[in-house]
N, CA, C and O atoms as CSV, one atom per row, in Angstrom:
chain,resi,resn,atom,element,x,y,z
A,1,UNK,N,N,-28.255,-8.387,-14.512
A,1,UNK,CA,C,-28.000,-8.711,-13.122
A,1,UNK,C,C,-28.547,-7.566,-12.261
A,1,UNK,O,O,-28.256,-6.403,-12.538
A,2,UNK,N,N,-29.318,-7.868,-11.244
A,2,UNK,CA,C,-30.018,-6.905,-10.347
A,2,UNK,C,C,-28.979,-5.696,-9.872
A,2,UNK,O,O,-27.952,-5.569,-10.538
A,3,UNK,N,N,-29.155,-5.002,-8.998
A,3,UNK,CA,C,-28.062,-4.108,-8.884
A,3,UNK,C,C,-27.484,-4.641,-7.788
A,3,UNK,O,O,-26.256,-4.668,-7.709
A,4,UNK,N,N,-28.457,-5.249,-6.569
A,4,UNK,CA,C,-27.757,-6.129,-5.148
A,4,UNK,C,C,-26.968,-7.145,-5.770
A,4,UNK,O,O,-25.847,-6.943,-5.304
A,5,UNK,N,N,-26.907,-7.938,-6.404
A,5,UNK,CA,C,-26.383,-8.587,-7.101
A,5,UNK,C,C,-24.948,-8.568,-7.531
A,5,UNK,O,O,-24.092,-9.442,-7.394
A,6,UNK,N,N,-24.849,-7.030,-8.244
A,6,UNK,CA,C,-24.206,-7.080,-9.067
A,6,UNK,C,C,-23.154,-6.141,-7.360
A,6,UNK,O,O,-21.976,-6.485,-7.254
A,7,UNK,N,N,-23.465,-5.554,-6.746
A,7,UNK,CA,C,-22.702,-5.303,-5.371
A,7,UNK,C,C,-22.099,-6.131,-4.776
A,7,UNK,O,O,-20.907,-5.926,-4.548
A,8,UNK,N,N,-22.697,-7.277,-4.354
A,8,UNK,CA,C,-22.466,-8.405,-4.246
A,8,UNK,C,C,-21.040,-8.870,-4.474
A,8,UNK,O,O,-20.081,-8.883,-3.702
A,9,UNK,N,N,-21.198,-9.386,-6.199
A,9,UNK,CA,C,-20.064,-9.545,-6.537
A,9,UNK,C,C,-18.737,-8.885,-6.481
A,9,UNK,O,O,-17.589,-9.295,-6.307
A,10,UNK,N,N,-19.458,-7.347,-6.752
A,10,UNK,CA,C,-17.912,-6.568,-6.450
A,10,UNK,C,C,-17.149,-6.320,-5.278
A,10,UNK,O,O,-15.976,-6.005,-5.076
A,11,UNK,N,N,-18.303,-6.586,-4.443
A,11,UNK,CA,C,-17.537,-6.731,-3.070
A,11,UNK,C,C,-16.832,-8.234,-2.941
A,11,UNK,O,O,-15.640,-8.416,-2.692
A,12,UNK,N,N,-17.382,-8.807,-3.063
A,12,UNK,CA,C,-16.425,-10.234,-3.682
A,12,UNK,C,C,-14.850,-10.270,-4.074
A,12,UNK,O,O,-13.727,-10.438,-3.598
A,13,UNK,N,N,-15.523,-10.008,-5.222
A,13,UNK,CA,C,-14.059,-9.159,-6.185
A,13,UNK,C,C,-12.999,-8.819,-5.260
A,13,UNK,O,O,-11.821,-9.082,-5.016
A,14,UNK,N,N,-13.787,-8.242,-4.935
A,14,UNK,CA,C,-12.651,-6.592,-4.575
A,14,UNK,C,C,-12.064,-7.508,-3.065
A,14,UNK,O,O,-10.837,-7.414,-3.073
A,15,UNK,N,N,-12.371,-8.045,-2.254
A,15,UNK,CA,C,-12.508,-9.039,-1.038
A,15,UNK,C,C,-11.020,-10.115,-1.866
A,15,UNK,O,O,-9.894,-9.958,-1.394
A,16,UNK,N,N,-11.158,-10.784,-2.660
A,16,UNK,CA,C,-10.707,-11.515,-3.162
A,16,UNK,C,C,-9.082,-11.060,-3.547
A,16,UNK,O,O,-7.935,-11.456,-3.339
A,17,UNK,N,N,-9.620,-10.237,-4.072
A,17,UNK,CA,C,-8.538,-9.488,-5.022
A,17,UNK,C,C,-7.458,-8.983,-3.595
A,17,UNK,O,O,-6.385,-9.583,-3.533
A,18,UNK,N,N,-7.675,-8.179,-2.767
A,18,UNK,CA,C,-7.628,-7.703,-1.786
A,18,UNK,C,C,-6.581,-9.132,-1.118
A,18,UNK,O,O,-5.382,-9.024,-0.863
A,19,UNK,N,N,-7.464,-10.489,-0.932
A,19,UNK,CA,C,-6.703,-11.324,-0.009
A,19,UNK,C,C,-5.210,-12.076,-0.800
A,19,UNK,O,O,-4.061,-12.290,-0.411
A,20,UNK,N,N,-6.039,-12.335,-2.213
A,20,UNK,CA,C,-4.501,-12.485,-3.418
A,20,UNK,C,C,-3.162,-11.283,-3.427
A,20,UNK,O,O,-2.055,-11.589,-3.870
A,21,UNK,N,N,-3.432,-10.066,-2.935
A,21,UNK,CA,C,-2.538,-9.072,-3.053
A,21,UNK,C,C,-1.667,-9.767,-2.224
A,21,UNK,O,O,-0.650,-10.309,-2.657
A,22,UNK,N,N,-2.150,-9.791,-0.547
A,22,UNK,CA,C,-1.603,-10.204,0.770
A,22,UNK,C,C,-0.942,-11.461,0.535
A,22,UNK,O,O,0.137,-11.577,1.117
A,23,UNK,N,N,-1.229,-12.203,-0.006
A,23,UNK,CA,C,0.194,-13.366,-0.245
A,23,UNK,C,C,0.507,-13.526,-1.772
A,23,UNK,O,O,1.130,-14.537,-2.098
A,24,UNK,N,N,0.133,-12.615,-2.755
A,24,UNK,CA,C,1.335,-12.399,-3.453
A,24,UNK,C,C,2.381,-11.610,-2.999
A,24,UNK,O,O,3.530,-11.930,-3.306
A,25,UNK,N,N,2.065,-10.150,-1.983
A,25,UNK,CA,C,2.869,-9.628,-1.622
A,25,UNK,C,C,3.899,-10.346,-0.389
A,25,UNK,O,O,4.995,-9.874,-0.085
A,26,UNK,N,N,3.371,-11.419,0.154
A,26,UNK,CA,C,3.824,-12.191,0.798
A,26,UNK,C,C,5.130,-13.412,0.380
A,26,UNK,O,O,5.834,-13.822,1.303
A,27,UNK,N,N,5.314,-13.814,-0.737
A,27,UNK,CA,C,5.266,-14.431,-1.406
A,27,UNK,C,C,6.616,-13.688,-2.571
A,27,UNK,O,O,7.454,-14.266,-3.264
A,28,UNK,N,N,6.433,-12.732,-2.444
A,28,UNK,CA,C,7.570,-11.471,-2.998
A,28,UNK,C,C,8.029,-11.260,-1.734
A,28,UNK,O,O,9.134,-11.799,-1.658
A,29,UNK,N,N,7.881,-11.003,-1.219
A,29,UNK,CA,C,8.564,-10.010,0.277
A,29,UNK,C,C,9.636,-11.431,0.711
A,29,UNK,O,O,10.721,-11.136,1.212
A,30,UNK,N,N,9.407,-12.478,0.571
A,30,UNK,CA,C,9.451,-13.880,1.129
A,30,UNK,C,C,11.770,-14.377,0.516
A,30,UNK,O,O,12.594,-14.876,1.283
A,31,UNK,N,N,11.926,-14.124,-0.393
A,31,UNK,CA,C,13.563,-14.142,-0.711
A,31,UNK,C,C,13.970,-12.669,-0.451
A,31,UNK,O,O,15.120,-12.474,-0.057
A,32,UNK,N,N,13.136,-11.609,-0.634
A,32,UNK,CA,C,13.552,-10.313,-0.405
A,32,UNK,C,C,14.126,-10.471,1.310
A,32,UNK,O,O,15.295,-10.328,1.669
A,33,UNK,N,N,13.407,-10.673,1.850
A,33,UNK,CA,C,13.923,-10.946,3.292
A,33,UNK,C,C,14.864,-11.578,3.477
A,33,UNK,O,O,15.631,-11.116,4.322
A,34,UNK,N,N,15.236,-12.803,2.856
A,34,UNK,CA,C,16.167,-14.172,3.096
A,34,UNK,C,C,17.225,-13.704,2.674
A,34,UNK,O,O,18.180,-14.257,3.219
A,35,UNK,N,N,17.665,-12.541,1.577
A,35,UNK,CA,C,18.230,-11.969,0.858
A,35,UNK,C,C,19.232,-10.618,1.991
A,35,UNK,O,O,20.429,-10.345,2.075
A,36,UNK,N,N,17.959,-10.067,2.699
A,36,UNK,CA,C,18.604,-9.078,3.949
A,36,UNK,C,C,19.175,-9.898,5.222
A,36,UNK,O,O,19.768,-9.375,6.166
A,37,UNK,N,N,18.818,-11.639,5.044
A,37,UNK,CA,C,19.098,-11.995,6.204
A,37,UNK,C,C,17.941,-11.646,7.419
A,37,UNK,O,O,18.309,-11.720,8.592
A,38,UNK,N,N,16.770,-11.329,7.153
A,38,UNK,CA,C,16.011,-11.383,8.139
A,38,UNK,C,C,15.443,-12.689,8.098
A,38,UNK,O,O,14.263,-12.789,7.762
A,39,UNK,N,N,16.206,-13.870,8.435
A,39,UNK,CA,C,15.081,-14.901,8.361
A,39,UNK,C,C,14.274,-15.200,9.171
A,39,UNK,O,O,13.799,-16.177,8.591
A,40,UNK,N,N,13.746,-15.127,10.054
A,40,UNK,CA,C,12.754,-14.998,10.895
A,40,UNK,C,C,11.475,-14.287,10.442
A,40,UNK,O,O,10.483,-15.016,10.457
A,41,UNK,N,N,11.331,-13.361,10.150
A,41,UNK,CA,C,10.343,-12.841,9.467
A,41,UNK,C,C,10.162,-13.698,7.736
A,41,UNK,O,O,9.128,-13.937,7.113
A,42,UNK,N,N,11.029,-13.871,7.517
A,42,UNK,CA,C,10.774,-14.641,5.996
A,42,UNK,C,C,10.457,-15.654,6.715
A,42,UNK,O,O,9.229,-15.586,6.684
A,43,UNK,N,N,10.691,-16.461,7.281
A,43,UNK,CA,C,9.652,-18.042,7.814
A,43,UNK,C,C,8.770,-17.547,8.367
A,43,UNK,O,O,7.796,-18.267,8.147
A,44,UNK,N,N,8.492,-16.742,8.966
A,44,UNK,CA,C,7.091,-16.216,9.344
A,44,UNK,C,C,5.949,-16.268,8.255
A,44,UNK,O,O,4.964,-17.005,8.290
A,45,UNK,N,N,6.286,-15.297,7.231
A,45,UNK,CA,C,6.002,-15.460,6.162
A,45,UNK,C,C,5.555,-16.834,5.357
A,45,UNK,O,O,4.451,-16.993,4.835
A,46,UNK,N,N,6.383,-17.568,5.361
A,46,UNK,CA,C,6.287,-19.042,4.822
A,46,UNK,C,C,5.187,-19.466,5.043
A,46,UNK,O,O,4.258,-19.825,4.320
A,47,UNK,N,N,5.406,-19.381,6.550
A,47,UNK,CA,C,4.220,-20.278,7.435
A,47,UNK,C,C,3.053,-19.585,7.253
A,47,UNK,O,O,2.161,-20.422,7.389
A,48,UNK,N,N,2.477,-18.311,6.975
A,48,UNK,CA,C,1.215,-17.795,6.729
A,48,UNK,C,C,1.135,-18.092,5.191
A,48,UNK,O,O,0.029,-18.094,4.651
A,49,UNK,N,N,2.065,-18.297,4.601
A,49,UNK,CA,C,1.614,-18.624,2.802
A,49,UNK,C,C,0.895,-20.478,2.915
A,49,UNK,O,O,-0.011,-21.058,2.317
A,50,UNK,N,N,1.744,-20.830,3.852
A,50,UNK,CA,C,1.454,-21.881,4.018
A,50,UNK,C,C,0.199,-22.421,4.681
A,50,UNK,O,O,-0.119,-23.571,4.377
A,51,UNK,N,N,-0.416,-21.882,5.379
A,51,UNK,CA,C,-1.765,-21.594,5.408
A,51,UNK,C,C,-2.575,-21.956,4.780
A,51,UNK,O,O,-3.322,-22.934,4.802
A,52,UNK,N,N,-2.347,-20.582,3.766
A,52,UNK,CA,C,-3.236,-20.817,2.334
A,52,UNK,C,C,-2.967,-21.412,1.642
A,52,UNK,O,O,-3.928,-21.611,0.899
A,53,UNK,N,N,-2.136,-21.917,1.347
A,53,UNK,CA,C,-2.023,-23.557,0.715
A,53,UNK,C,C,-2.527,-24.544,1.255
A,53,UNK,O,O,-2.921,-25.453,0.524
A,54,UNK,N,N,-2.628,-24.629,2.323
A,54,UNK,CA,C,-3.667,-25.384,3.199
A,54,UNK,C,C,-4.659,-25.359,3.138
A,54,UNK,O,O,-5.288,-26.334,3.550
A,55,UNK,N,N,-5.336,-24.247,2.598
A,55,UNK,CA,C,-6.881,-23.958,2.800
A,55,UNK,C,C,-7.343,-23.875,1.288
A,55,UNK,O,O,-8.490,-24.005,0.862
A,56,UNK,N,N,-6.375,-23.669,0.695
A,56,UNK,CA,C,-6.618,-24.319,-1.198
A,56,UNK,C,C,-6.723,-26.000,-1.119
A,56,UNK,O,O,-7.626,-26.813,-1.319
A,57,UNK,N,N,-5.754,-26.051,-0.844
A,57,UNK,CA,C,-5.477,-27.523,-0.745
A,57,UNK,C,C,-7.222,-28.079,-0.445
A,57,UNK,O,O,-7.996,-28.400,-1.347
A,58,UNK,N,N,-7.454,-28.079,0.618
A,58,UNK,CA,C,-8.886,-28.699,1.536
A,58,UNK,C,C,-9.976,-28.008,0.515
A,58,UNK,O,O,-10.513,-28.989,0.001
A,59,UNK,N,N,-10.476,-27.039,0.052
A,59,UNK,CA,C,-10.926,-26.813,-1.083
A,59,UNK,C,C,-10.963,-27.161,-2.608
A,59,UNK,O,O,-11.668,-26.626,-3.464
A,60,UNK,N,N,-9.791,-28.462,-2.813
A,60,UNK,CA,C,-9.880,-29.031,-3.617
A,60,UNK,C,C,-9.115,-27.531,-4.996
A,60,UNK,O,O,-9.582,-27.192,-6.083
A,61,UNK,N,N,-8.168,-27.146,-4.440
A,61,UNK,CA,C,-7.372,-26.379,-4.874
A,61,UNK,C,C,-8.189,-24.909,-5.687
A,61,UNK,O,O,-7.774,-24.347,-6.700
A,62,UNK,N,N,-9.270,-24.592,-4.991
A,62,UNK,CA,C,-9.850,-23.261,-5.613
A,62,UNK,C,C,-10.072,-22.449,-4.147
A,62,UNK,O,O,-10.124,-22.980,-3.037
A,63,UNK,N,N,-10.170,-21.247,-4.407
A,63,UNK,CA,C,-10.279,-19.968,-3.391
A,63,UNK,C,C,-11.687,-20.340,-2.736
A,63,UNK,O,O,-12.601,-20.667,-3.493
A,64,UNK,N,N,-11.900,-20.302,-1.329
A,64,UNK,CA,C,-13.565,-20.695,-0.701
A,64,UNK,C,C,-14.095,-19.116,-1.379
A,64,UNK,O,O,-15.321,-19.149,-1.277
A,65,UNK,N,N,-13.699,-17.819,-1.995
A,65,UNK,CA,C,-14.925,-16.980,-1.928
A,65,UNK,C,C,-14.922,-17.250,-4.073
A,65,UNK,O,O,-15.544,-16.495,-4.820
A,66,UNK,N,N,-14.277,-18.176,-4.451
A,66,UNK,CA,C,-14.837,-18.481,-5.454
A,66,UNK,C,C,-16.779,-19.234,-5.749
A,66,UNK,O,O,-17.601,-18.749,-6.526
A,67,UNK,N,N,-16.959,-20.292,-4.977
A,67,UNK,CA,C,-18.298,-20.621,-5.448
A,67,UNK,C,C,-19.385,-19.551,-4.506
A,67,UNK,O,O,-20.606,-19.423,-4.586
A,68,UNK,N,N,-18.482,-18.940,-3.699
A,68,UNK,CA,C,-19.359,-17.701,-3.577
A,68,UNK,C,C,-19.666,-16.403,-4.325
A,68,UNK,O,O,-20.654,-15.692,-4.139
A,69,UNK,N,N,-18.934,-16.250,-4.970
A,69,UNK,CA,C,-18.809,-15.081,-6.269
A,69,UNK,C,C,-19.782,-16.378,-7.537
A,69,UNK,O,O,-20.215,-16.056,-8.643
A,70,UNK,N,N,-19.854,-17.379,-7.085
A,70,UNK,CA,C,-20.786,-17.881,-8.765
A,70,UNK,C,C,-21.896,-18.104,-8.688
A,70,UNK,O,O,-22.487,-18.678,-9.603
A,71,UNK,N,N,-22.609,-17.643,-7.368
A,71,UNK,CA,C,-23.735,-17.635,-7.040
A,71,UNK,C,C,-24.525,-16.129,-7.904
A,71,UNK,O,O,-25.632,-16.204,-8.439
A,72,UNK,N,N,-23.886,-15.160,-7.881
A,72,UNK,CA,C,-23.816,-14.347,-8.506
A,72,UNK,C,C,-23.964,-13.403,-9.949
A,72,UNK,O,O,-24.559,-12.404,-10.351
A,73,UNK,N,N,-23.094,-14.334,-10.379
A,73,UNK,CA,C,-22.822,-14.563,-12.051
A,73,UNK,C,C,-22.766,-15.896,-13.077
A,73,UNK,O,O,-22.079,-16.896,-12.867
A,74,UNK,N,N,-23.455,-15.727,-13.982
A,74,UNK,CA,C,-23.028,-17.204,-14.661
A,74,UNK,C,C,-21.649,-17.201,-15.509
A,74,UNK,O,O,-21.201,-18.060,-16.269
A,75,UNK,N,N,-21.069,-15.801,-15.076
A,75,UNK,CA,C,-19.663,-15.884,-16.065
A,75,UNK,C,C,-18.626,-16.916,-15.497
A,75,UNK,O,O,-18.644,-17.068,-14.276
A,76,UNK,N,N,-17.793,-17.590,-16.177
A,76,UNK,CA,C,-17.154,-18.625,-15.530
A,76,UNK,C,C,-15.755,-18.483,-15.885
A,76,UNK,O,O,-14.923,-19.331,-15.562
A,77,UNK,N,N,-15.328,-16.906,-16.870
A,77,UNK,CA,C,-13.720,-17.271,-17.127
A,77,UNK,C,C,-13.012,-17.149,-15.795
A,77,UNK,O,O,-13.405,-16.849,-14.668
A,78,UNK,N,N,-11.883,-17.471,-16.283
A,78,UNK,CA,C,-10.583,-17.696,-14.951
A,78,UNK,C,C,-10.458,-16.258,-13.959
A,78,UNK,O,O,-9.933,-16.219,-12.846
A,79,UNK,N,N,-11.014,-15.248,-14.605
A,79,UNK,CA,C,-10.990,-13.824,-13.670
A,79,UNK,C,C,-12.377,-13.505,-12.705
A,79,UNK,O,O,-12.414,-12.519,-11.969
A,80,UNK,N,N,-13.616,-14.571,-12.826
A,80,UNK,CA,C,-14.730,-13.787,-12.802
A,80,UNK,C,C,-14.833,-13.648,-11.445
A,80,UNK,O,O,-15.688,-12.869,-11.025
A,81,UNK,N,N,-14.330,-14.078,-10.885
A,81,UNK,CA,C,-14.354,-13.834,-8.894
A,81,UNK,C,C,-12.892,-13.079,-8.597
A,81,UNK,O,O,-12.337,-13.251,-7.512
A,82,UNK,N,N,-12.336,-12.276,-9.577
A,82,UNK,CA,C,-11.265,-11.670,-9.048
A,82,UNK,C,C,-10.801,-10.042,-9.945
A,82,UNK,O,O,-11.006,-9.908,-11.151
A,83,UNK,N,N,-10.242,-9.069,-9.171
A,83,UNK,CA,C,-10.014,-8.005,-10.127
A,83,UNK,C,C,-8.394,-8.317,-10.606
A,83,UNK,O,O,-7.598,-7.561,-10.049
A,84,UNK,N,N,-7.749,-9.360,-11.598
A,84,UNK,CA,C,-6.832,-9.579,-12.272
A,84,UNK,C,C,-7.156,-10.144,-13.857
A,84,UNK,O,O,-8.048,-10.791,-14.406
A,85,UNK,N,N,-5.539,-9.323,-14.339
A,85,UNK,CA,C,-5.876,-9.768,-16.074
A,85,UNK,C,C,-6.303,-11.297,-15.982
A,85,UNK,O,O,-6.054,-11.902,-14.939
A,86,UNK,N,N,-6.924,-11.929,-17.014
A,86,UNK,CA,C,-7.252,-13.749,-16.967
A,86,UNK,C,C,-6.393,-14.392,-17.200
A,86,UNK,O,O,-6.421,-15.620,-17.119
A,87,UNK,N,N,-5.269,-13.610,-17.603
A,87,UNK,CA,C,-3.819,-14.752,-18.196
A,87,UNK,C,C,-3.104,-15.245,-16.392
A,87,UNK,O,O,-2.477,-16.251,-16.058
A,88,UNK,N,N,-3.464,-14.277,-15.736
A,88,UNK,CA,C,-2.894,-14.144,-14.052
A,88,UNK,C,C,-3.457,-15.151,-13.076
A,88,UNK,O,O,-2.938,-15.731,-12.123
A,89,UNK,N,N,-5.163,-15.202,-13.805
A,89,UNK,CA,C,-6.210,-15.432,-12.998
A,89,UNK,C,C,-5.929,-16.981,-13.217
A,89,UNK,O,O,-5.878,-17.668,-12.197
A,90,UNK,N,N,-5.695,-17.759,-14.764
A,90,UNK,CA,C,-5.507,-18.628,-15.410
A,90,UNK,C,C,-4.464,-19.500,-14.639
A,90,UNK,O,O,-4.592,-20.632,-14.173
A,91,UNK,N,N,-3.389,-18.644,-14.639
A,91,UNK,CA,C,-1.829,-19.390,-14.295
A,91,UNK,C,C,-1.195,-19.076,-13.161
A,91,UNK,O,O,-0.008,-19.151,-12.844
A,92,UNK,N,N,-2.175,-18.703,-12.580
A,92,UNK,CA,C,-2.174,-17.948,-10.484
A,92,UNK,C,C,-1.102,-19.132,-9.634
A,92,UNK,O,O,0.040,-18.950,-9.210
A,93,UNK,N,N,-1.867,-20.238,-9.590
A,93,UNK,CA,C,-1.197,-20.984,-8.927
A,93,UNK,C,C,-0.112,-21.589,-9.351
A,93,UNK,O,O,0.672,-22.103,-8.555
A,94,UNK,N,N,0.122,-21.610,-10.990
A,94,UNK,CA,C,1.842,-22.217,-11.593
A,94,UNK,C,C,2.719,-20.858,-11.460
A,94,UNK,O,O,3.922,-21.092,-11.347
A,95,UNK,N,N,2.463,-19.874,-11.454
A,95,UNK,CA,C,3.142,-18.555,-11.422
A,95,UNK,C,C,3.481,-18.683,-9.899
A,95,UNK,O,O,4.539,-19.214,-9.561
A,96,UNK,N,N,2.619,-18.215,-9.004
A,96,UNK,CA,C,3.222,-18.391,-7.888
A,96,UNK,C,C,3.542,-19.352,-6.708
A,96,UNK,O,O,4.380,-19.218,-5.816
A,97,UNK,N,N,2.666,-20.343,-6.932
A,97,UNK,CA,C,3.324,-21.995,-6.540
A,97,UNK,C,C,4.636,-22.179,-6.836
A,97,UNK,O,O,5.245,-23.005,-6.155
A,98,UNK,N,N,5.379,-21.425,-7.953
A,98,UNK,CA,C,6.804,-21.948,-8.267
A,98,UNK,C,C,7.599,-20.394,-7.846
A,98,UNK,O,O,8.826,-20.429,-7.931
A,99,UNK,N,N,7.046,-19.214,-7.455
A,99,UNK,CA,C,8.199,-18.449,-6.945
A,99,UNK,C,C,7.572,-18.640,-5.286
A,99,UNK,O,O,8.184,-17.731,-4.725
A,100,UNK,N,N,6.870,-19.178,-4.408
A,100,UNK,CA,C,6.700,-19.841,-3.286
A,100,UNK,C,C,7.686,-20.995,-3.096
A,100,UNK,O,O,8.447,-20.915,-2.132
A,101,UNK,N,N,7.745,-21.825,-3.723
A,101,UNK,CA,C,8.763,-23.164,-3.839
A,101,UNK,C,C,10.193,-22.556,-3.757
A,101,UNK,O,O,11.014,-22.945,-2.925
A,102,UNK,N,N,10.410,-21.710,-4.547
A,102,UNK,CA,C,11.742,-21.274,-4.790
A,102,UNK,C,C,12.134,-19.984,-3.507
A,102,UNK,O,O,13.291,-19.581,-3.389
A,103,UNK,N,N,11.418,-19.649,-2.950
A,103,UNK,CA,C,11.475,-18.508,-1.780
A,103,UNK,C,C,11.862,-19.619,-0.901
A,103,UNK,O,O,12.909,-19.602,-0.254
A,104,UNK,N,N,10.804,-20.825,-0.872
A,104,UNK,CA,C,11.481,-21.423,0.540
A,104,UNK,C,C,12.068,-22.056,0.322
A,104,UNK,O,O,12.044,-22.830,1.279
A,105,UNK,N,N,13.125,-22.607,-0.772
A,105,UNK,CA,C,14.262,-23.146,-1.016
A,105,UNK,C,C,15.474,-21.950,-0.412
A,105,UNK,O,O,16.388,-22.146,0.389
A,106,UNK,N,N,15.082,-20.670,-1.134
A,106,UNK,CA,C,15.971,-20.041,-0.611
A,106,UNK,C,C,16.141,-19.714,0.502
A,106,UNK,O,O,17.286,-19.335,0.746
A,107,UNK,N,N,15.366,-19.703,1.397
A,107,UNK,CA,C,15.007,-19.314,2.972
A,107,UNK,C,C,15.430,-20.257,3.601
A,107,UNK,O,O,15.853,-20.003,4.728
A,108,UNK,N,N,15.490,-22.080,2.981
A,108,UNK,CA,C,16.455,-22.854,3.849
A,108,UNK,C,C,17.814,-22.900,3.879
A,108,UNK,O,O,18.489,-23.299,4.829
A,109,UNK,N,N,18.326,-22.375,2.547
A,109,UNK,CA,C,19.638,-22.566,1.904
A,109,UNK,C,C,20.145,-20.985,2.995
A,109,UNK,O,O,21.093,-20.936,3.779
A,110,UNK,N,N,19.321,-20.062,2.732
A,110,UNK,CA,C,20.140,-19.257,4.124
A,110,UNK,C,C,20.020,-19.367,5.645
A,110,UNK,O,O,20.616,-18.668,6.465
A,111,UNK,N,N,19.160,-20.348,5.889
A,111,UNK,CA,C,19.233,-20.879,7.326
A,111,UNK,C,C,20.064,-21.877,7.385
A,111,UNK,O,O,20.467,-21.802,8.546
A,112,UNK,N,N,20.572,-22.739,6.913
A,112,UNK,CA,C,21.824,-23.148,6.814
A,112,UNK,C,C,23.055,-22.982,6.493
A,112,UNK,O,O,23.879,-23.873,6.696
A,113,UNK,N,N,23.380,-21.794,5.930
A,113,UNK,CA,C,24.693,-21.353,5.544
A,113,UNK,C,C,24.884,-20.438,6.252
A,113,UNK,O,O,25.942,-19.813,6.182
């Protein structure tokens, strides 16, 4: 792979990796809040995770700087557009699709009680 190329991608990567931190950390922070009773900021939260579920969703459930990172490389495992182990990269969206689900279960259950 050329060396522009191979920049390219890591800026990719690293871009990627970078925007997955921001709503996993989102996404964690998300019952931690509901938990202090800040709910306002935890639905805040929601609603920007929710977003990107939106914008997976309309993408046909993959990241938009994925077929941009495969322009790049012909590698195709589950990590190659991201800096995470492949077991993470693999099970991204059942891992945190279900502690997202369960944050805003909990975030309603304390806006109502």
């Amino acid at each position: 792979m050329p060396a522009v190329e191979s920049r390219r991608l890591f800026s990719i990567k690293l871009l990627h990796t970078i925007v997955w931190a921001f709503f996993a950390g989102c996404i964690f922070a998300i019952p931690v809040l509901a938990w202090q009773r800040r709910l306002m900021l935890a639905s805040v939260l929601c609603g920007v995770v929710l977003v990107e579920v939106l914008v997976l969703a309309l993408n046909d459930w993959h990241c938009p700087l994925t077929p941009v990172a495969a322009h790049y490389t012909s590698d195709r495992r589950d990590n190659f557009d991201i800096f995470l182990p492949e077991w993470i990269a693999r099970y991204n969206k059942e891992i945190f699709g279900g502690l997202y689900a369960a944050g805003l279960i909990y975030v309603a259950y304390s806006w109502i009680r």
